[in-house]
Every structure is written in C-alpha cells, then in structure tokens.
GUKOLGU-492547 format. One record per residue (C-alpha): residue in one letter; z, y, x. Coordinates in nm, 4 decimals. Each point is the difference from the previous one (the first is absolute). Layout:
% GUKOLGU-492547
@res = a	z = Z	y = Y	x = X
...
//
This chain:
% GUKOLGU-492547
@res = x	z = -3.8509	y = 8.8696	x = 8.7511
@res = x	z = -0.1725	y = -0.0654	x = 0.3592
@res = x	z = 0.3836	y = 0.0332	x = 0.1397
@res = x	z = 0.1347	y = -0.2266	x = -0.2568
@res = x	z = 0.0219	y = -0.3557	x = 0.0627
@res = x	z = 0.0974	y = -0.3656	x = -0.1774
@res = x	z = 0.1177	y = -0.2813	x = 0.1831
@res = x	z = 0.0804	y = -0.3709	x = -0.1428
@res = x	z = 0.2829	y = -0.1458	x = 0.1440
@res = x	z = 0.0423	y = -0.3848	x = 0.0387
@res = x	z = 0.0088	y = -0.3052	x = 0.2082
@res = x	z = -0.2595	y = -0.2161	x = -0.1245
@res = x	z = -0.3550	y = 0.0335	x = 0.1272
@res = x	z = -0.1881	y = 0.1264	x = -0.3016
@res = x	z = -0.3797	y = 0.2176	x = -0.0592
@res = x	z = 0.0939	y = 0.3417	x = 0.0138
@res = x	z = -0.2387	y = 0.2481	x = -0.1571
@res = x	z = -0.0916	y = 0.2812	x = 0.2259
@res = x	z = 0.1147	y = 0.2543	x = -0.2616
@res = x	z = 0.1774	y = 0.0789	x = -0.2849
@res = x	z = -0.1563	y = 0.1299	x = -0.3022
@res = x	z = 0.1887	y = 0.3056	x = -0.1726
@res = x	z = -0.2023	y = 0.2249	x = -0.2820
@res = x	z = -0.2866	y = 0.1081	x = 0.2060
@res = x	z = 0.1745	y = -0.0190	x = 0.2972
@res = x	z = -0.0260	y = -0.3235	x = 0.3023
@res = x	z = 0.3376	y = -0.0366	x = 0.1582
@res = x	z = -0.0547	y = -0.1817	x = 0.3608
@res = x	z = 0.2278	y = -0.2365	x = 0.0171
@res = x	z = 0.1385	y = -0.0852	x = 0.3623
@res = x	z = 0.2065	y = -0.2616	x = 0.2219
@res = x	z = 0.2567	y = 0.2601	x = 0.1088
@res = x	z = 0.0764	y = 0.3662	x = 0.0286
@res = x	z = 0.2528	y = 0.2125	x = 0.0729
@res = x	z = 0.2159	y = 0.2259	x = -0.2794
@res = x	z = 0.2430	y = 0.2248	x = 0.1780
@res = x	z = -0.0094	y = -0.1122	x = 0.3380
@res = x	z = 0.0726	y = -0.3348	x = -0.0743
@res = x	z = -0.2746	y = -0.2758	x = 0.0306
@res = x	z = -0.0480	y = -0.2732	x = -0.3348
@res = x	z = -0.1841	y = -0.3149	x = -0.0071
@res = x	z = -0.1442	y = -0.2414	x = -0.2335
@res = x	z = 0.2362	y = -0.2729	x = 0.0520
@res = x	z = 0.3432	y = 0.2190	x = 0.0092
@res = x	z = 0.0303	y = -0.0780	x = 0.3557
@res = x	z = 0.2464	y = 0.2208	x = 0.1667
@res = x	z = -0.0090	y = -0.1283	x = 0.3588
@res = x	z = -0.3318	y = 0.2141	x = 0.0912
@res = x	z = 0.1912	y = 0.3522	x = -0.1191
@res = x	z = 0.2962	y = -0.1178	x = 0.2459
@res = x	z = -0.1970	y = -0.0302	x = 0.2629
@res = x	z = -0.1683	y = 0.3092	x = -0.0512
@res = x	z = 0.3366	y = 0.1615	x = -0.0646
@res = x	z = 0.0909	y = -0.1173	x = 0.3294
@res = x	z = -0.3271	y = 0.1042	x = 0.2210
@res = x	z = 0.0369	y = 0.3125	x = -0.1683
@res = x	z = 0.3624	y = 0.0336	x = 0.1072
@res = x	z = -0.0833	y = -0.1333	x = 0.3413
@res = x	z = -0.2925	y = 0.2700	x = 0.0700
@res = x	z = 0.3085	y = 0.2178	x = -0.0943
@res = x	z = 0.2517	y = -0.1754	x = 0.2722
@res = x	z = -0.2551	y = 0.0424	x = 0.2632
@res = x	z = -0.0415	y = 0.3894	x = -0.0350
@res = x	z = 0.3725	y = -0.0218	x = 0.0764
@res = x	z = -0.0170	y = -0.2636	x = 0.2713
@res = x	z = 0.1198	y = 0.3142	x = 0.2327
@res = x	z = 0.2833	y = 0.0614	x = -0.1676
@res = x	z = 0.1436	y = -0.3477	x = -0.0281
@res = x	z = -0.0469	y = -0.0918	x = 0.3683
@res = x	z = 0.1311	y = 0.2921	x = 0.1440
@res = x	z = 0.4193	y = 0.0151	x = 0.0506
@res = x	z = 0.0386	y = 0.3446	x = -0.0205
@res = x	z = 0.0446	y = -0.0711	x = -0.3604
@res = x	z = 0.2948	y = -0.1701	x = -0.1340
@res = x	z = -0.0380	y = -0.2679	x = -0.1799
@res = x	z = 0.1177	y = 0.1272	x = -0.3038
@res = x	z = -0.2447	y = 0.2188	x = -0.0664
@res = x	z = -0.2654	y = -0.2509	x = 0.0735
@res = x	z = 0.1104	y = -0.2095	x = -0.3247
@res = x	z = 0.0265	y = 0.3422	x = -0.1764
@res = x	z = -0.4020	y = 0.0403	x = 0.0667
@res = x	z = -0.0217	y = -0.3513	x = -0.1000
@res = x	z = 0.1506	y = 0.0012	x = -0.3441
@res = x	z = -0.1363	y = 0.3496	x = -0.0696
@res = x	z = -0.3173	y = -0.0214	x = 0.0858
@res = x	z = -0.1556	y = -0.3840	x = 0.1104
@res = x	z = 0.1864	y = -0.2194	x = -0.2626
@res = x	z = -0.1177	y = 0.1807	x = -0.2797
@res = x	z = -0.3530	y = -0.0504	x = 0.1058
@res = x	z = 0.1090	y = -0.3791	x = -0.0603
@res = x	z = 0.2312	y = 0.0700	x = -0.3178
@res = x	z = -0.2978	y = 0.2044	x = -0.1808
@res = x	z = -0.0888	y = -0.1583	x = -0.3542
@res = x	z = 0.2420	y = -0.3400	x = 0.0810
@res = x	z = 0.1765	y = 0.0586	x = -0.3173
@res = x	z = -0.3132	y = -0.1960	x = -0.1360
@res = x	z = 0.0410	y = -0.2666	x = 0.2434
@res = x	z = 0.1380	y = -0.3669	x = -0.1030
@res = x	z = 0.0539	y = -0.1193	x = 0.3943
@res = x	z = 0.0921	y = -0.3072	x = 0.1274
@res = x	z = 0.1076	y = -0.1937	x = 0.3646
@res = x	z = -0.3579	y = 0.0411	x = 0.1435
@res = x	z = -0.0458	y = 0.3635	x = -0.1054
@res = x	z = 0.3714	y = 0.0919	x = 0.0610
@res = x	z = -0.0147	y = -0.1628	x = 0.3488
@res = x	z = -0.3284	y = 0.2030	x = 0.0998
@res = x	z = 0.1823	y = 0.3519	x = -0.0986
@res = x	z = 0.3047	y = -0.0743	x = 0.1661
@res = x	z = -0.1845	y = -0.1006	x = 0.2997
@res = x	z = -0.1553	y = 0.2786	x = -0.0015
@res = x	z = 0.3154	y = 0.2148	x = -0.0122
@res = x	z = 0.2048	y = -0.1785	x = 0.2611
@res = x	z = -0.3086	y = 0.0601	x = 0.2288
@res = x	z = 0.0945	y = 0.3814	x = -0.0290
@res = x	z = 0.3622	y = -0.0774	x = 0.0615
@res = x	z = -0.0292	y = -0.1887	x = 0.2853
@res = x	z = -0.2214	y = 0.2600	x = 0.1576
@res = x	z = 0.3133	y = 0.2872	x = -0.1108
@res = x	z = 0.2964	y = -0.2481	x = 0.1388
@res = x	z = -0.1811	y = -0.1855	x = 0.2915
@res = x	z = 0.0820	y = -0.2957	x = 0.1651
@res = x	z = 0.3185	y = -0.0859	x = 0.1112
@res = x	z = 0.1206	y = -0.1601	x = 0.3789
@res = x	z = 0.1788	y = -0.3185	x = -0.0510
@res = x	z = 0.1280	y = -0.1882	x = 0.3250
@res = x	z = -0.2734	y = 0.2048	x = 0.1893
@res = x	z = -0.2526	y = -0.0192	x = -0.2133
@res = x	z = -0.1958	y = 0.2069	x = -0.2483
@res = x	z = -0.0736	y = -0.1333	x = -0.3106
@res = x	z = -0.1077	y = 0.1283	x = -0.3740
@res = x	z = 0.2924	y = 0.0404	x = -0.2198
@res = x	z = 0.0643	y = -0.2995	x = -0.3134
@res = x	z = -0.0350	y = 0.1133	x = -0.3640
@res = x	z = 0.3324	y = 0.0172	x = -0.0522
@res = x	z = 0.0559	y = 0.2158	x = 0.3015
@res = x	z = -0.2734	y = 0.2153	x = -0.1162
@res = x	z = 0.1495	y = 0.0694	x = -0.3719
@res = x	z = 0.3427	y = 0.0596	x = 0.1291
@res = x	z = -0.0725	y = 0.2834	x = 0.2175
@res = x	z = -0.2291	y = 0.0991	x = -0.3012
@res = x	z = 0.2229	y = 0.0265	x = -0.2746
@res = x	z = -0.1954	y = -0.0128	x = -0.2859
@res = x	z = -0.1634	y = -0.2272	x = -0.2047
@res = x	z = -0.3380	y = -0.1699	x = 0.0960
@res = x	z = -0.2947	y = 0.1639	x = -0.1467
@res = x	z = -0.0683	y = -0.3364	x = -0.2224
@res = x	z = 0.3542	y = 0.0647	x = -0.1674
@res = x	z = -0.1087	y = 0.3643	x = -0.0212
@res = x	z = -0.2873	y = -0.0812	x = -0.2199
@res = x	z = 0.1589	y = -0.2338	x = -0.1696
@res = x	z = 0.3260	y = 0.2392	x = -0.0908
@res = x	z = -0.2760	y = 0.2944	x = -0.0655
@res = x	z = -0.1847	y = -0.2652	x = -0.2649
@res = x	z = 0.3399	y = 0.0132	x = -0.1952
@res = x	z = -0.0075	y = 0.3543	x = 0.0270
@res = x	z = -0.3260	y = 0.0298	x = -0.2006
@res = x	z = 0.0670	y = -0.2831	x = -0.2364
@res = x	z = 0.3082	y = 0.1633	x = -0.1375
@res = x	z = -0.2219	y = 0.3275	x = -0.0595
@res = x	z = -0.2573	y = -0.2116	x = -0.1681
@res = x	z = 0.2884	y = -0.1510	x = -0.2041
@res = x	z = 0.1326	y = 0.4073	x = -0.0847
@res = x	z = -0.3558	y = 0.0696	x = -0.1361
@res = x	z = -0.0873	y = 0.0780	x = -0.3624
@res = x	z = -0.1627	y = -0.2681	x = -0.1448
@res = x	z = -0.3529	y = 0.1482	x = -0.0171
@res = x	z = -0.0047	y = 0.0707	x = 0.3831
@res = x	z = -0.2775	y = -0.1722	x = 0.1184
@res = x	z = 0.1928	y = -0.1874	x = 0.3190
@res = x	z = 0.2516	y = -0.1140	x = -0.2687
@res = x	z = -0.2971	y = -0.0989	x = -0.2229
@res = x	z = -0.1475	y = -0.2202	x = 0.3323
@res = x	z = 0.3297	y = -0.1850	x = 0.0825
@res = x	z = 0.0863	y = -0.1387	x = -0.3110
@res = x	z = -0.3445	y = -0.1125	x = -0.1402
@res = x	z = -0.1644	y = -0.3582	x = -0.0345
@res = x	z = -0.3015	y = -0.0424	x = 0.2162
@res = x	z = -0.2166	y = -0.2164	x = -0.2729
@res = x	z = -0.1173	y = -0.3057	x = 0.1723
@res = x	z = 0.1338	y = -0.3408	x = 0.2668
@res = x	z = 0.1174	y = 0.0151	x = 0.3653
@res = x	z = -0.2417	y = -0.1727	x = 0.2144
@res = x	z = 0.1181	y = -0.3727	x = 0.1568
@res = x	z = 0.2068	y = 0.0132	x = 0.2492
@res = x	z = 0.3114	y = 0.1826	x = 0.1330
@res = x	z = 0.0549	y = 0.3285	x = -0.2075
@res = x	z = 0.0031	y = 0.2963	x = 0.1760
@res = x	z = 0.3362	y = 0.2180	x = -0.0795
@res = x	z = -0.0351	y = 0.2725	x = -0.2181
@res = x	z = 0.1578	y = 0.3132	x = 0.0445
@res = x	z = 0.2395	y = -0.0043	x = -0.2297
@res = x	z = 0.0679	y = -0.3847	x = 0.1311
@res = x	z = 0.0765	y = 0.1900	x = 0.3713
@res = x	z = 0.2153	y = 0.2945	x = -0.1917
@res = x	z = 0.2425	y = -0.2396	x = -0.1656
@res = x	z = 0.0350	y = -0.2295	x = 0.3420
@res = x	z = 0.0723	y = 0.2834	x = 0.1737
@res = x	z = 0.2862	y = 0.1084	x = -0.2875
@res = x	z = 0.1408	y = -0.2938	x = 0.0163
@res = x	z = -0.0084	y = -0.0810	x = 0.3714
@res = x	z = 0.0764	y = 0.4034	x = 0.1670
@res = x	z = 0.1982	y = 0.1437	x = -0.3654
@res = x	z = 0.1335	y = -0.3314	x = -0.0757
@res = x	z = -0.1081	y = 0.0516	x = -0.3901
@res = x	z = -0.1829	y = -0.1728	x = -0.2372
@res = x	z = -0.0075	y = 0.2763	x = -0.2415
@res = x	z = -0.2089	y = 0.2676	x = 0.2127
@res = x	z = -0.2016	y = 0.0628	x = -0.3074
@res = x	z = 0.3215	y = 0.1380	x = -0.2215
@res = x	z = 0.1916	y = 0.1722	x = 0.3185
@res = x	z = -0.3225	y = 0.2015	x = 0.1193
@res = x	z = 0.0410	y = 0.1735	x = -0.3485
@res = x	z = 0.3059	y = 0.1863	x = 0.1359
@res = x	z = -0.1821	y = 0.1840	x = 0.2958
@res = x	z = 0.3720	y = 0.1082	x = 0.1856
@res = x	z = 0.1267	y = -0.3789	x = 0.0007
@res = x	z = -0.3799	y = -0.1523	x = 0.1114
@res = x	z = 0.0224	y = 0.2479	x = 0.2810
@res = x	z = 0.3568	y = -0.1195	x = 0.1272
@res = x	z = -0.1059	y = -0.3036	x = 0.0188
@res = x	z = -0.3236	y = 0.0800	x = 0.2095
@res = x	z = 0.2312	y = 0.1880	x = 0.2138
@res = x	z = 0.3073	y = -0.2669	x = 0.0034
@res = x	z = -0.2790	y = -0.2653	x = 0.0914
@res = x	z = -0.1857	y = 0.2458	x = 0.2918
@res = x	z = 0.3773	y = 0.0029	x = 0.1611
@res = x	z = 0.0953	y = -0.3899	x = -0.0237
@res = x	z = -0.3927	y = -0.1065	x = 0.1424
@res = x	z = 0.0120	y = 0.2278	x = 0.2891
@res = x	z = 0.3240	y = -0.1525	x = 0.1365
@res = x	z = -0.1832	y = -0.3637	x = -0.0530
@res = x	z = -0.3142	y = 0.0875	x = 0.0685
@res = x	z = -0.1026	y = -0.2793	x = 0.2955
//
C-alpha cells in the first residue's frame, strides 16, 4: 500500500485531500508520478513528458556526440544509430500522446538538430551554410518523427479496436467521463487525434470498422508510411 498511489486529474483549482481513504488503509494522493517510465500529471498535460522524452534522448545523443562528428563513418549508418537507438528514446509511450503544432514543432526540432549534425552544412557560392528543411528530409528519406508518432498512434488504435470487449484499454476508450469540459477551448481527445489522423494520412472516415480487419489496417499504415515520406517537407 506505501507503493500505491491515487492521483485526481483535472483543470480546475480545487482542495485536494492529502489522502485517500481505502478500508483501513490511507492512499497518498499526489500531483504526478511516473507508471512505466512515463511521467502523469494532474491536469493531463503532455508537454512536460516530451520534454523529458527529449532530455532523456539528448543525454543519449551526447554519449554518441563522437560518433556523429567523426567522417570515418558514413552517413548511413549514422541515421541507422539514430532510428535504432535515439528516436525511440523520443517515441517511448507517444501512442498516448494527443500532439499538436507547438508540441510537434519542439520534436521535430529536436530531430532535425541530429540531422543537420549527420548531413552538415552545405557551400553555396562560397559559402557554408546549414541545410533548409526540405533539404534535410530529402537526403533523409523517411518520415519526420511527428508523422512517426502520429502513424504509430494508428497502429495502437486499431489494436485497441481488435480487443475483446472486456479488455481494459477497450473498456477506457469507449467510456463516458461523467461530468462538463471546463470554459474555454477543448483540449483534443485521443480518440479526436486518432480519427484526424485517419482521415488526413489513411484518407478514411471509417478507421473504427477497417481496424477490425488487422491485414487491410496494416496496408494502409504501410501505403500511407510510403506516400508521406516522398512529401514529407
């Protein structure tokens, strides 16, 4: 019981109690913690796990700082130690995430920092200077990490969607969370992201009925990798 915790998620400033009364048992409740290496707060706010996803993955870049500024290595096989073993210090748990311009932005800076330190700059009328995005992603050939997450989000929503209906994920996705939204903007939910992302990378409306057939859903995924990697600015 000392290891177990409660948390009470919401916006709104309200009295919490310090703990949570179960039997004979006091349950602390806390602000935050962290369930399988990924960090949850009281508000739902992704944005601090990023950035902990990404100064974990940029502790990671620096033990190879060696290895990415020497040539003796072709470049090739820099981007092979970048997908294998620094993006998915970044990728790890994003299935969860919603994302949006300011969050997708700070990843994919993040990534083209890498890439521009594999590449290098480039002379132009006698003079050095970094390489554009688009420069950058063509000599990269594969989608942008931000697409990555996003494509890997379908990837888990159609397994959700292939679940027996007593699975507990299933169970989560599906239910009605008693209560209003607070004023304001409304955050996207998850399942809000999921079918944007059908519709705008699968071009379907239907994601929910497709997924069920796990060969076609996976086609797709792989049809829609292909086209965004020759688009990908």
């Amino acid at each position: 019981m000392d290891k177990t915790k409660a948390m009470i998620t919401t916006r709104r400033k309200i009295r919490k109690p310090e703990y949570f009364e179960m039997e004979t048992q006091n349950m602390e409740i806390v602000n935050q913690f962290k369930y399988l290496g990924c960090s949850l707060t009281e508000d739902n706010e992704e944005i601090n796990e990023i950035r902990k996803r990404i100064h974990a993955a940029n502790k990671t870049y620096a033990a190879l700082t060696n290895i990415f500024k020497t040539r003796d290595n072709h470049r090739q096989t820099k981007i092979t130690l970048y997908m294998g073993i620094i993006r998915p210090v970044i990728t790890y748990g994003s299935e969860t995430w919603t994302l949006n311009k300011r969050t997708s932005n700070i990843i994919n800076t993040f990534e083209r920092k890498i890439l521009r330190r594999i590449y290098g700059p480039v002379q132009e009328d006698g003079m050095w200077r970094i390489r554009y995005n688009t420069e950058l992603y063509r000599l990269y050939n594969n989608n942008d990490i931000s697409t990555t997450i996003q494509l890997q989000r379908l990837q888990w929503a159609g397994h959700i969607i292939r679940m027996e209906e007593s699975r507990i994920p299933k169970k989560i996705l599906f239910s009605q969370i008693e209560g209003r939204r607070p004023v304001g903007k409304p955050r996207d939910r998850w399942i809000d992201a999921v079918t944007r992302d059908a519709n705008t990378l699968l071009n379907t409306k239907r994601w929910k009925t497709i997924a069920k057939d796990r060969t076609k859903w996976r086609q797709l995924i792989k049809e829609a990798k292909a086209r965004l990697r020759a688009v990908t600015p």
